[in-house]
DOVOSE-313086 format. One record per residue (C-alpha): residue number from 1; residue in one letter; y, x, z. Coordinates in Angstrom, 3 decimals. Each point is the difference from the previous one (the first is absolute). Layout:
REM DOVOSE-313086
{node NUM, 'A', {Y, X, Z}}
...
This chain:
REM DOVOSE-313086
{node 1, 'X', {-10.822, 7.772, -21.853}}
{node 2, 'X', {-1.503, -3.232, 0.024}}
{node 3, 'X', {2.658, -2.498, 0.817}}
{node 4, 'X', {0.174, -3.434, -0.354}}
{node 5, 'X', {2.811, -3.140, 1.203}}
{node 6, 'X', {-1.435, -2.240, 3.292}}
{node 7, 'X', {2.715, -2.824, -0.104}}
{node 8, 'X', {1.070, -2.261, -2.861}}
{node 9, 'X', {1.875, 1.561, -3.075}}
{node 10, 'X', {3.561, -1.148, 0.328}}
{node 11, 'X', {-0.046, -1.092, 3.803}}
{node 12, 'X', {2.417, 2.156, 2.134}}
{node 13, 'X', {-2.445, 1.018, 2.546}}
{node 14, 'X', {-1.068, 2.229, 2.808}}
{node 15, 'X', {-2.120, 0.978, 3.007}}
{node 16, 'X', {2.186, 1.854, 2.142}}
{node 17, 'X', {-0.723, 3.448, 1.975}}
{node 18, 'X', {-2.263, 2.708, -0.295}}
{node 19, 'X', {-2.625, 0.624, 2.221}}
{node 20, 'X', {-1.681, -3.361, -0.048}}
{node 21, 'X', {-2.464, -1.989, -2.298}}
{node 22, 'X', {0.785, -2.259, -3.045}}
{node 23, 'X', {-3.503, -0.606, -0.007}}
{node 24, 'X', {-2.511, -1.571, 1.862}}
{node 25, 'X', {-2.870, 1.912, 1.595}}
{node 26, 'X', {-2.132, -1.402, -2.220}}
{node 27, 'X', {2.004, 0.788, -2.924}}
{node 28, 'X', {-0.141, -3.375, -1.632}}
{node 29, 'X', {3.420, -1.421, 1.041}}
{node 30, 'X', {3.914, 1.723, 0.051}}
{node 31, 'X', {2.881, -1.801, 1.479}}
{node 32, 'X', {3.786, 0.550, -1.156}}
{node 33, 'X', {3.353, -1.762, 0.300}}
{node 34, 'X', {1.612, -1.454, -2.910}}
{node 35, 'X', {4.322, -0.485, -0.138}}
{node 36, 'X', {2.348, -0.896, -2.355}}
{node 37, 'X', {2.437, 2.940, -0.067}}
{node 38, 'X', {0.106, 3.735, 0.491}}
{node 39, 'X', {3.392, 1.103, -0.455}}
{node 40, 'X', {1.583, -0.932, 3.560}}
{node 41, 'X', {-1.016, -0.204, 3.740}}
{node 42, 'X', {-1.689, -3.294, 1.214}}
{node 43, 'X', {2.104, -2.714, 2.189}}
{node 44, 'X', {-1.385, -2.296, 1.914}}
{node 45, 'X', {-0.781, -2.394, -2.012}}
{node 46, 'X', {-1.761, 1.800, -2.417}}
{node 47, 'X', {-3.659, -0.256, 0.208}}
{node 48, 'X', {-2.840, 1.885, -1.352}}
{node 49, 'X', {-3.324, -1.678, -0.864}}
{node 50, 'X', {-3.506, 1.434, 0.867}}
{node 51, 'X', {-2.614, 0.017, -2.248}}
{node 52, 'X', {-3.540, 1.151, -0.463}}
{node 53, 'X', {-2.015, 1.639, -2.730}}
{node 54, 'X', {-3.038, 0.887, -1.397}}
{node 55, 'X', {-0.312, 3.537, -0.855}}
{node 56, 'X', {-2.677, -0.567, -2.904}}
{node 57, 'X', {1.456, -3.141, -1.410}}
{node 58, 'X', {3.265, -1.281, -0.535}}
{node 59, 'X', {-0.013, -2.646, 2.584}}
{node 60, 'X', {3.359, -0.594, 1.900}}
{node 61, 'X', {0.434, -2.553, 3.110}}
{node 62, 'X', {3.010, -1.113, 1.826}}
{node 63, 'X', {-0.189, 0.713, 4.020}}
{node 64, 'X', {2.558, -0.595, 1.237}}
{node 65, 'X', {4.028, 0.939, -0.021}}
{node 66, 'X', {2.122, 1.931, 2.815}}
{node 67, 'X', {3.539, 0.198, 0.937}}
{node 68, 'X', {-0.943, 3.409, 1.897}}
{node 69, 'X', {-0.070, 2.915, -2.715}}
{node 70, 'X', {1.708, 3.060, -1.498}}
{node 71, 'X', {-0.378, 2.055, -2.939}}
{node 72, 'X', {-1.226, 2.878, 2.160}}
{node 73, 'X', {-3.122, -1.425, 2.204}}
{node 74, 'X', {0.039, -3.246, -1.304}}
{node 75, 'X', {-1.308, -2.667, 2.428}}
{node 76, 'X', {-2.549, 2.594, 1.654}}
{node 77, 'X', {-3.264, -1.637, -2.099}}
{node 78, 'X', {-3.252, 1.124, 1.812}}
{node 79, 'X', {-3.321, -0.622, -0.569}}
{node 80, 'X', {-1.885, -0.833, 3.317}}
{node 81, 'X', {-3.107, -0.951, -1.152}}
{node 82, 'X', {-1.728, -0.537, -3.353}}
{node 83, 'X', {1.449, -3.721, 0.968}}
{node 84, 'X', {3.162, 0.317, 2.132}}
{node 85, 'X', {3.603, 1.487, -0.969}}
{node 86, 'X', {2.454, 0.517, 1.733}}
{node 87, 'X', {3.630, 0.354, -0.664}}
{node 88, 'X', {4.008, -1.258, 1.136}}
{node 89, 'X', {1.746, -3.293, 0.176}}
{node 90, 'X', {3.262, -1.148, 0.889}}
{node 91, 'X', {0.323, -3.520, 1.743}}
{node 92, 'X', {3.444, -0.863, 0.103}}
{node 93, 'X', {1.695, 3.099, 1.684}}
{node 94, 'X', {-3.082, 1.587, 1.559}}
{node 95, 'X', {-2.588, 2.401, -1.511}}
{node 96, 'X', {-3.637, -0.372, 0.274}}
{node 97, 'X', {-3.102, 1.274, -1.405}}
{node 98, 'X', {-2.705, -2.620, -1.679}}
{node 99, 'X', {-3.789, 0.530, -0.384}}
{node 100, 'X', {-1.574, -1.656, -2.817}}
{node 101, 'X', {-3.408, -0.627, -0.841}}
{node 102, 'X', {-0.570, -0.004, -3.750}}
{node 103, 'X', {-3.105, -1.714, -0.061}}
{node 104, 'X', {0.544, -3.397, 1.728}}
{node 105, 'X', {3.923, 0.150, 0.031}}
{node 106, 'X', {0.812, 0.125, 3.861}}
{node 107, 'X', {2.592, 1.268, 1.272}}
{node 108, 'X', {1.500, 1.562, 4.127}}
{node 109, 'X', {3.289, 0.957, 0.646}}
{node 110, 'X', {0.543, 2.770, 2.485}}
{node 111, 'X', {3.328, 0.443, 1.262}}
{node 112, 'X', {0.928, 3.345, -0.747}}
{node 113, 'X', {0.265, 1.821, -3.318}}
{node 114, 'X', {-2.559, 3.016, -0.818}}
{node 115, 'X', {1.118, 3.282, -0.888}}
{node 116, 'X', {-3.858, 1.193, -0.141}}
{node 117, 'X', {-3.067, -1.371, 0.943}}
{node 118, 'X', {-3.555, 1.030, 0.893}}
{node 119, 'X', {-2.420, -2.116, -0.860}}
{node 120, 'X', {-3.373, 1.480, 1.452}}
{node 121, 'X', {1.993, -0.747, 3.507}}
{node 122, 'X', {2.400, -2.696, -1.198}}
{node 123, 'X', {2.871, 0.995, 1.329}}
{node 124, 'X', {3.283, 0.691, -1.383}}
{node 125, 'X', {2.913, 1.825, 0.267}}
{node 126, 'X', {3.739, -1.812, -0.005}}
{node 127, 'X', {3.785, 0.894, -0.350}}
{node 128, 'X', {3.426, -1.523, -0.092}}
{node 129, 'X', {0.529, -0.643, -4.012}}
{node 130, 'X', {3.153, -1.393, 0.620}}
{node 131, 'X', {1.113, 3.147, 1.685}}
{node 132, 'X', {-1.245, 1.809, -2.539}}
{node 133, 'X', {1.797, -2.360, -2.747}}
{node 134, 'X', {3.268, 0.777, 1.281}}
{node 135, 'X', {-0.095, 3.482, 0.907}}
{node 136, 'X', {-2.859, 1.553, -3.281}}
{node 137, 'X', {0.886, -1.982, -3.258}}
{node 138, 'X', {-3.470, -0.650, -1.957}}
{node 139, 'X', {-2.050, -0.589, 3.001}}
{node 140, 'X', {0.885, -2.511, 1.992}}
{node 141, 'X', {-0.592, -3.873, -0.816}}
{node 142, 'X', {3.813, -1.739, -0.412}}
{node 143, 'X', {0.190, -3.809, 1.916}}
{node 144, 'X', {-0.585, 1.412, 3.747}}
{node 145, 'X', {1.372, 0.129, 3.036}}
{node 146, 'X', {-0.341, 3.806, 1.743}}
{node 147, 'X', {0.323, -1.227, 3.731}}
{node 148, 'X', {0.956, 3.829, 0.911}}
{node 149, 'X', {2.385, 0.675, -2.256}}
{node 150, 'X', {2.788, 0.794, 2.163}}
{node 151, 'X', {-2.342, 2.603, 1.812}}
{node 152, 'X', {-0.390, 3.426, -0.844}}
{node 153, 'X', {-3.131, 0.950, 1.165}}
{node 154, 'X', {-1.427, -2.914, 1.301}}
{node 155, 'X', {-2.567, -0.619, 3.083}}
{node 156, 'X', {-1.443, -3.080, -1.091}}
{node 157, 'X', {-0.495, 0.936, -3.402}}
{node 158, 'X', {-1.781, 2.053, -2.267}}
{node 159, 'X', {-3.785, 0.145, -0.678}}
{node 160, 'X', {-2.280, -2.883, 0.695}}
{node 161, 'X', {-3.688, 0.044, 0.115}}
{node 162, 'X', {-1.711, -3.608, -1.740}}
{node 163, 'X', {-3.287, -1.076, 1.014}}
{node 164, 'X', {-0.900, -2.068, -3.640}}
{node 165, 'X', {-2.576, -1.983, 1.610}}
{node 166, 'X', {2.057, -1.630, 2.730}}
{node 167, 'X', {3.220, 0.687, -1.003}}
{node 168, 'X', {1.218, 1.789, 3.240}}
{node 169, 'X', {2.312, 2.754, -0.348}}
{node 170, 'X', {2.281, 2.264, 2.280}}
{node 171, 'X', {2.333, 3.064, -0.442}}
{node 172, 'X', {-1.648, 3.189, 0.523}}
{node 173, 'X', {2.408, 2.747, -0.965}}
{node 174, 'X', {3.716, -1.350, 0.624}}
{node 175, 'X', {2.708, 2.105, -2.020}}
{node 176, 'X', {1.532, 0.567, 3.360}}
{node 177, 'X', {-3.391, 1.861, 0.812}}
{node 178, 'X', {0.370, 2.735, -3.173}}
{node 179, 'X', {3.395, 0.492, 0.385}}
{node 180, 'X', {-0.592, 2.185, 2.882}}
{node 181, 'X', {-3.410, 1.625, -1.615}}
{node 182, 'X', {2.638, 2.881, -0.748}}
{node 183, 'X', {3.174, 1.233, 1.963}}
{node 184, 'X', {2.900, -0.751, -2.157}}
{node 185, 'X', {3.733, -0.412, 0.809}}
{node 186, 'X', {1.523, -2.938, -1.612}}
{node 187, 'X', {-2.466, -1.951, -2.413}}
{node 188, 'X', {0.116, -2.806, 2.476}}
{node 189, 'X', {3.361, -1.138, -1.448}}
{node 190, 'X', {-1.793, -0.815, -3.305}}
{node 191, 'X', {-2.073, -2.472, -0.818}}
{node 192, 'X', {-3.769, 0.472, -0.694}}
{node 193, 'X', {-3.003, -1.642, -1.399}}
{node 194, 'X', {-3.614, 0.644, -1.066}}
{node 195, 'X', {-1.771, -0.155, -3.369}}
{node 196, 'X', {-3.330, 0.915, -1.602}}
{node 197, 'X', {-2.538, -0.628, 2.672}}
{node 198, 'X', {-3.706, 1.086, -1.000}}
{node 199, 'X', {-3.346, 0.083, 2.121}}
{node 200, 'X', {-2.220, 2.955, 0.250}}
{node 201, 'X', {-3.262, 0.074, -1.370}}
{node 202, 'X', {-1.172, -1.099, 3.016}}
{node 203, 'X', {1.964, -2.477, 0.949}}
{node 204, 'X', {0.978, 1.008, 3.192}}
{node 205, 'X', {2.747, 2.048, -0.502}}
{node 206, 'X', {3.392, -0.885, -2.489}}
{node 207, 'X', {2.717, 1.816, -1.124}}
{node 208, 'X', {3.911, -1.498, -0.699}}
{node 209, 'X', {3.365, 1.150, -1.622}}
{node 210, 'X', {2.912, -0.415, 2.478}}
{node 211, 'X', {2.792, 0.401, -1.560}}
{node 212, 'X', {3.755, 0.308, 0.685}}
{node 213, 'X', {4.081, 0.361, -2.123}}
{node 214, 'X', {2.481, 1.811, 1.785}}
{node 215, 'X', {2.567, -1.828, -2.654}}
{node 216, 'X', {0.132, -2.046, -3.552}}
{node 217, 'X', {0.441, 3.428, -1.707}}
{node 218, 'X', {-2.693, 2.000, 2.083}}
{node 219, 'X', {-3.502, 0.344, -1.008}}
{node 220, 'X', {-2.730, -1.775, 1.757}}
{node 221, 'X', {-1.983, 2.144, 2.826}}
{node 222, 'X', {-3.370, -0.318, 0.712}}
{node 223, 'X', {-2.057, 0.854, 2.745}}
{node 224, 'X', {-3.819, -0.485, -0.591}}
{node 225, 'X', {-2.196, -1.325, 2.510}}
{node 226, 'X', {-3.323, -1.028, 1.392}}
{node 227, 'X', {-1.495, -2.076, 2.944}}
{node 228, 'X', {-3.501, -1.657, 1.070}}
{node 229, 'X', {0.423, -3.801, -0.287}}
{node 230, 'X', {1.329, -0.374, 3.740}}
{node 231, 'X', {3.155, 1.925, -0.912}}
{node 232, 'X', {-1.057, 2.435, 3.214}}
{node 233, 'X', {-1.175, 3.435, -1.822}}
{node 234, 'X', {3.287, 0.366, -2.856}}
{node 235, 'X', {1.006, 3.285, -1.673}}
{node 236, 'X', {3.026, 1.099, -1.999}}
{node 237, 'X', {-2.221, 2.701, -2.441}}
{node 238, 'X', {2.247, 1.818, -2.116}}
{node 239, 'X', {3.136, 1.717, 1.178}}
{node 240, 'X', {2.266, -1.341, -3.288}}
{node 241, 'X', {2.221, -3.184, -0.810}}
{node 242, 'X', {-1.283, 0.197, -3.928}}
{node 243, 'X', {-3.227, -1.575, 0.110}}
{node 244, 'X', {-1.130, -2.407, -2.925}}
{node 245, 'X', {-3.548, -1.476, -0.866}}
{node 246, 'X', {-3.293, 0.505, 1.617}}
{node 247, 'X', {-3.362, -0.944, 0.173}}
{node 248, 'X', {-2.802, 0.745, 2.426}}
{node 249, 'X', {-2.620, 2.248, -1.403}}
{node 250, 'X', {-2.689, -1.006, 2.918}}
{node 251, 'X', {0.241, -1.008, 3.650}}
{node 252, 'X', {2.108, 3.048, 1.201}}
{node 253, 'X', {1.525, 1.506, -2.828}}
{node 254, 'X', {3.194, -1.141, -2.415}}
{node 255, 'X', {1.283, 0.832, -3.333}}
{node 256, 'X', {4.126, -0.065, -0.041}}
{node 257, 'X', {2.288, 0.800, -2.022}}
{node 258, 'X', {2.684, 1.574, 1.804}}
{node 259, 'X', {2.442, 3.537, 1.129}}
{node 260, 'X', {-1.659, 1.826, 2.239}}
{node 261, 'X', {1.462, 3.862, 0.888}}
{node 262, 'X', {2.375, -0.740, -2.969}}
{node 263, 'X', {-2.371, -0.571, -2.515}}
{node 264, 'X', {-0.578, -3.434, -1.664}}
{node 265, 'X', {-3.725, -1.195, -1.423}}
{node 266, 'X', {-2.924, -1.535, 0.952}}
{node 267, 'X', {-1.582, 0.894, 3.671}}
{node 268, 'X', {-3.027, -0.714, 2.018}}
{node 269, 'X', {1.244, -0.896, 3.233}}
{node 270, 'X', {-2.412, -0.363, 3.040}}
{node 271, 'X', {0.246, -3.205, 2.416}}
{node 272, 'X', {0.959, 0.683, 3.497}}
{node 273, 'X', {0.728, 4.094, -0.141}}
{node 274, 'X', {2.010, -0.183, -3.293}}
{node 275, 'X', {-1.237, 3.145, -1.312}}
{node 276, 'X', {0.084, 0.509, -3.816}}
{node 277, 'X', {-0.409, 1.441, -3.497}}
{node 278, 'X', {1.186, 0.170, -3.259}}
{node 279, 'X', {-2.379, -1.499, -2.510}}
{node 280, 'X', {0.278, 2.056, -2.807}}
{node 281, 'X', {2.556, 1.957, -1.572}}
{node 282, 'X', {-1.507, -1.843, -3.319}}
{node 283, 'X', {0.759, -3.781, 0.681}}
{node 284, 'X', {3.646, -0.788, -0.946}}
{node 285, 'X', {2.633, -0.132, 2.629}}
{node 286, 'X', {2.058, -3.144, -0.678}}
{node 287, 'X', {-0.466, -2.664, 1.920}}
{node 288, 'X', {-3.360, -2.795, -1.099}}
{node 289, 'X', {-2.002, -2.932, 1.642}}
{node 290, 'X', {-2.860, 2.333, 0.866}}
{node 291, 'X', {-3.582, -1.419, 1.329}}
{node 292, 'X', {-3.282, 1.589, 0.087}}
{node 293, 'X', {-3.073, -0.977, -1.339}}
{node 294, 'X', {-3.069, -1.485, 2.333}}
{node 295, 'X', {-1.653, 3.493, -0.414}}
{node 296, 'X', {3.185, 2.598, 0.948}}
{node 297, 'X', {-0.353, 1.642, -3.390}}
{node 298, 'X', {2.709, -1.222, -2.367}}
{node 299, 'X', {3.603, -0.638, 1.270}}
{node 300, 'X', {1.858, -2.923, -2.403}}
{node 301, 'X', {3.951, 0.106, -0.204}}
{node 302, 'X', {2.813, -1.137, -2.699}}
{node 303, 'X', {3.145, 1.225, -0.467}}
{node 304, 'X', {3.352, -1.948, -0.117}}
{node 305, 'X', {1.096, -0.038, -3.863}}
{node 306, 'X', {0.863, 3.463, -1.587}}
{node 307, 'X', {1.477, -0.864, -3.251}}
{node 308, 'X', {-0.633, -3.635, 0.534}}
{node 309, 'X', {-3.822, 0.649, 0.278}}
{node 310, 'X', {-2.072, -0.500, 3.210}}
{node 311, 'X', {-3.238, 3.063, 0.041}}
{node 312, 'X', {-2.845, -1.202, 1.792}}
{node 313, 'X', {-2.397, 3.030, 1.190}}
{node 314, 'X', {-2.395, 1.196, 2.717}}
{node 315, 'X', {-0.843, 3.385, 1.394}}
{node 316, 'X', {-3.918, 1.362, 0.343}}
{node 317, 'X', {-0.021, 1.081, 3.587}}
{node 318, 'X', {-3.601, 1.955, -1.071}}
{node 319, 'X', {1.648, 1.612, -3.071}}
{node 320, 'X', {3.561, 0.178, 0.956}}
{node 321, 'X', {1.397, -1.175, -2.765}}
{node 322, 'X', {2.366, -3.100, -1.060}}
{node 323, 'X', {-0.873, -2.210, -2.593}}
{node 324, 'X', {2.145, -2.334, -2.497}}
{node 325, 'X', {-1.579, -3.428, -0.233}}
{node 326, 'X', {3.074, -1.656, -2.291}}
{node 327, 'X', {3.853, -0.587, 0.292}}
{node 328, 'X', {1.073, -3.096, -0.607}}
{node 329, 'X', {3.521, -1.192, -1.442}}
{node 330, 'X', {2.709, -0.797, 2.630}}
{node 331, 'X', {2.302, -2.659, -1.198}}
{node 332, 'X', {3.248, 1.461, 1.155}}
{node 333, 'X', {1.753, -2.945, 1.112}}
{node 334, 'X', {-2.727, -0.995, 3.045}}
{node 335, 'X', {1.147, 2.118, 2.092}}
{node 336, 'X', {1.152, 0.253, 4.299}}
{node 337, 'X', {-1.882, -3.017, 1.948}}
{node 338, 'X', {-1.401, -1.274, -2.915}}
{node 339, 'X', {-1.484, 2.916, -1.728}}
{node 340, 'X', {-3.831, -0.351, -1.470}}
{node 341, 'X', {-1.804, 2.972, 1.843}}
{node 342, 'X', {-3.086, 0.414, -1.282}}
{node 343, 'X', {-1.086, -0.339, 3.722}}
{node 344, 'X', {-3.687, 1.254, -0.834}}
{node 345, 'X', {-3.329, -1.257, 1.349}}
{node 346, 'X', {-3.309, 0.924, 0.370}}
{node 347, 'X', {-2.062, -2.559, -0.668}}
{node 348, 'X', {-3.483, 1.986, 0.674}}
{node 349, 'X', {-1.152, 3.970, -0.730}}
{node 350, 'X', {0.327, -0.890, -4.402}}
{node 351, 'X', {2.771, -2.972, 0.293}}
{node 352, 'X', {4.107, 0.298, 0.474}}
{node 353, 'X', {2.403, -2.996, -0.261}}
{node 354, 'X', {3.573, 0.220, -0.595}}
{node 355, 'X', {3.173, -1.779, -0.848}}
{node 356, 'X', {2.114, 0.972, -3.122}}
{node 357, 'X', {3.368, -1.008, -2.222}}
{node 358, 'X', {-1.685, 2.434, -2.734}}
{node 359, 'X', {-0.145, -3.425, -2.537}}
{node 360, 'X', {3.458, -1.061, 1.248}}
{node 361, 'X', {-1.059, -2.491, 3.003}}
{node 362, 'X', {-1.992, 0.510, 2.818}}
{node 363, 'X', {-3.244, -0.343, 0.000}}
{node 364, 'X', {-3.206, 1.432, 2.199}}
{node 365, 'X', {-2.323, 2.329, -2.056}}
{node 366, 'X', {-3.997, 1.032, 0.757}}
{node 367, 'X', {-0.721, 3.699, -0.532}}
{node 368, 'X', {-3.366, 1.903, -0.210}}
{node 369, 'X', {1.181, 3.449, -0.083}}
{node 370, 'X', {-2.680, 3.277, -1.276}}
{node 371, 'X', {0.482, 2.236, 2.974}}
């Protein structure tokens, strides 16, 4: 395995989730966030400062910082264009999202955070990260004000739909909406919120966590949904409340990780009839950040740490079989909200990025697996 480190030897940095880009599409630049600790949950007045890279040369600059982060998803860093990023702010109690361009230095503010974005139609996707702070540890932003918080399942809140050239945005799938998506007696009493949110290949279609506790000692549910970007054509898919990562394979088709009939594993789920299948019974069945490559033929995952090391593999959809890329030492002590997944990322067909503790810190890694 041909590995080699992205950001600075002794920095404590990351990128943030899986599913997205380090790089940019031209392959010359990578962004990541740079902080001072990794042993605790960030406050509010801890910020984390943005950088960019070269991938051939070791060439570091200083964006800029943000008070909107978390160990998990970091600041949502995007890459718009070859010249324009994207990623979260927080101005005094309020979140944002700022675009940057990284050739002249100017800067817009639109005034909502992104929880995804699709560039080819810039738009984005936006949620309540304050909600999210208070009720799912390690992926909110701490600092903010959640409007809604006395509100279970709120009408005016939920999923907002960001036009990134004029800033506009409106709610398009209220939590008040999903709640009734599936006939159940007494999950109004608790208190609900949405995470994850991810466009289809397309663009026109997204899907969205909602989530729910029924008590401080009860695990999460999770209901899975999807909806067209006017909140009017939503489905609950899979009949189940354990439902983890996902990715969409192509415009009408999802990979999830989830218990469906009583069995637990990776599915392909269908958009809009929910039907499904098992993968394999080859790939592993614990739970990984799972994304597909552009061509449908190799499915990437990790693993959370067995024995304090993190396995990184994919499966061969032609030759079903599962394949070990590396594992990576875990340090034990990062752990809850501010583990280091390896949150993997591909970068094109030959080209994975991740984020690792395996030298003690964290730091984001460039991979050019043989499969």
């Amino acid at each position: 395995m041909d590995i080699k480190p992205l950001t600075p030897e002794g920095w404590i940095c990351f990128f943030g989730y899986y599913n997205r880009k380090q790089l940019s599409p031209n392959g010359r630049y990578f962004l990541f966030m740079k902080v001072e600790f990794q042993d605790r949950e960030p406050n509010e007045n801890d910020k984390a400062e943005i950088f960019i890279g070269e991938v051939r040369h070791k060439k570091y600059e200083k964006l800029d910082e943000t008070y909107a982060w978390n160990f998990q998803q970091g600041c949502m860093l995007y890459w718009l264009s070859d010249e324009e990023i994207i990623y979260n702010i927080r101005i005094e109690k309020e979140f944002y999202s700022k675009i940057y361009n990284i050739k002249n230095g100017k800067t817009r503010i639109i005034e909502r955070p992104v929880g995804c974005v699709y560039p080819e139609k810039n738009i984005g996707l936006s949620l309540n990260f304050a909600r999210l702070a208070r009720h799912r540890p390690g992926y909110g932003y701490a600092g903010g004000v959640d409007r809604y918080e006395r509100e279970r399942w709120p009408q005016e809140d939920g999923v907002y739909r960001i036009d990134l050239i004029t800033g506009n945005y409106r709610l398009v799938l209220p939590l008040s909406k999903v709640l009734g998506l599936r006939k159940e007696k007494g999950i109004e009493n608790f208190y609900a919120w949405f995470n994850h949110l991810d466009f289809n290949k397309s663009g026109e279609r997204f899907c969205v966590l909602n989530r729910w506790k029924e008590g401080e000692k009860q695990p999460r549910r999770t209901r899975f949904t999807t909806s067209d970007l006017e909140g009017s054509e939503a489905y609950d898919l899979i009949d189940s409340y354990l439902i983890s990562h996902y990715a969409w394979k192509n415009e009408k088709e999802i990979v999830v990780w989830a218990e469906i009939k009583g069995e637990i594993g990776f599915w392909i789920v269908e958009d809009k009839t929910g039907r499904y299948k098992k993968i394999d019974k080859k790939i592993q069945k614990d739970d990984g950040h799972c994304s597909f490559s552009k061509d449908e033929r190799y499915l990437l995952y990790d693993t959370y740490p067995i024995e304090n090391h993190r396995y990184l593999r994919v499966f061969c959809m032609d030759k079903k079989e599962e394949i070990l890329i590396g594992k990576f030492y875990s340090v034990p002590e990062i752990t809850g909200p501010i583990r280091c997944d390896l949150h993997p990322r591909w970068e094109d067909e030959k080209t994975i990025t991740i984020d690792s503790t395996h030298e003690g810190y964290r730091r984001s890694y460039i991979l050019h697996p043989e499969i």
